[in-house]
N, C-alpha and C positions, 0 to 999 in steps of 0.2 A: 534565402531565409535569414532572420537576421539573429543576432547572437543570441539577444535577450532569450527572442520567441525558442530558438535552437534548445539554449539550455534548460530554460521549463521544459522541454521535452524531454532531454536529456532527464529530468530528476524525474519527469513521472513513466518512463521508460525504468530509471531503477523501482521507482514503487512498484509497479509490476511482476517486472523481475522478483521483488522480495515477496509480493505476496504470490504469485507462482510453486510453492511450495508446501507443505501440507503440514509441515512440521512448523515452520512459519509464523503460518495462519493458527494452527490450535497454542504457538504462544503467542499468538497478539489477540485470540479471545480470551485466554487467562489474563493479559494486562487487560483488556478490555471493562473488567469487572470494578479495575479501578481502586487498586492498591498498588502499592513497590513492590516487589518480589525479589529475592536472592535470589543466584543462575542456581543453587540447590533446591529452593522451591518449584523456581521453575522446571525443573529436572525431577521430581517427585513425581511419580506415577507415569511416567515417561521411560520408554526403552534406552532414552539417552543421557549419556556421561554427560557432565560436567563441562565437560571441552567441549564437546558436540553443544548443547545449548549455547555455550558462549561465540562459536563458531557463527550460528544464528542470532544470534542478537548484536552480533556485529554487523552482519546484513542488515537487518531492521537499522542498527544506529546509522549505517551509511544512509538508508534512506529517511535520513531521518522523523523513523518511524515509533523509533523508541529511544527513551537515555538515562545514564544513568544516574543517581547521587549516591556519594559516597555516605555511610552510616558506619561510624566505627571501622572496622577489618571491610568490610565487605559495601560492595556497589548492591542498590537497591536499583531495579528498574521497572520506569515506567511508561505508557504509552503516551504518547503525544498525536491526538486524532487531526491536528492542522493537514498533516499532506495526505490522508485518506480523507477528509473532509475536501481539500482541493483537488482530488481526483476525482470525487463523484461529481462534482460541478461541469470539472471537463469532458465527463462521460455525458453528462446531460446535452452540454454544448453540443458535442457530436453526436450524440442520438437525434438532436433539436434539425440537424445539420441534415443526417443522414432521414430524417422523415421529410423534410423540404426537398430532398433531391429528388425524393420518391414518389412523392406529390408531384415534380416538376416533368417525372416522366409518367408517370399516371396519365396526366394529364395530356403530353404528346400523344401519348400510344392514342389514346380516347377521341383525339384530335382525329388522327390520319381513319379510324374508321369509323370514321362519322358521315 
C-alpha cells in the first residue's frame, strides 16, 4: 500500500475513531448549527466540566474536525464539515465497491444453478 493511500486511511480511521463517541457527536451537532461556541457553551446543559469538553474537542481538532479562533480571552470553536464531507464520499465508494462484489457473486451463485 502506498503512503499516500496509507495515511488517507490513517486520517479517516481518526474521523471514526472521533465520531465513535456520543459526547462527540452531540458536540459536533451543536457546531453543526453553525456558530463559534466557547468550551463554556459548549459545556452548558451538559453533565460535563470544562476540561472534559475541551478533552473532546481536542479529538475533534486532531481530526480535524473542528478549530478554533481566538476572540479576546477565550478560543471560539468551530466545525469544519471538509473531512465528514470526505468520509461520506469514501463510504459511498465502498458501498459502490461492496454492491459490485455482491452483484459479482449473485451473479456466480445464479450461474452454477442454472
Amino acid at each position: 500500500m502506498s503512503g499516500r493511500r496509507s495515511s488517507g486511511l490513517a486520517a479517516k480511521a481518526t474521523i471514526f475513531a472521533a465520531l465513535g463517541d456520543e459526547t462527540r457527536l452531540s458536540l459536533l451537532a451543536k457546531l453543526g448549527k453553525g456558530q463559534r461556541y466557547s468550551i463554556s457553551q459548549l459545556a452548558e446543559g451538559t453533565k460535563l466540566t470544562r476540561q472534559g469538553v475541551t478533552k473532546h474537542l481536542q479529538v475533534l481538532e486532531r481530526a480535524h474536525m473542528v478549530h478554533a479562533k481566538r476572540a479576546g480571552r477565550e478560543n471560539l470553536f468551530e466545525l469544519d464539515p471538509k473531512p465528514i464531507q470526505e468520509l461520506s464520499e469514501y463510504l459511498d465508494m465502498v458501498s459502490k465497491q461492496w454492491d459490485a462484489a455482491l452483484a459479482r457473486l449473485k451473479a456466480f451463485v445464479e450461474s452454477k444453478h442454472s
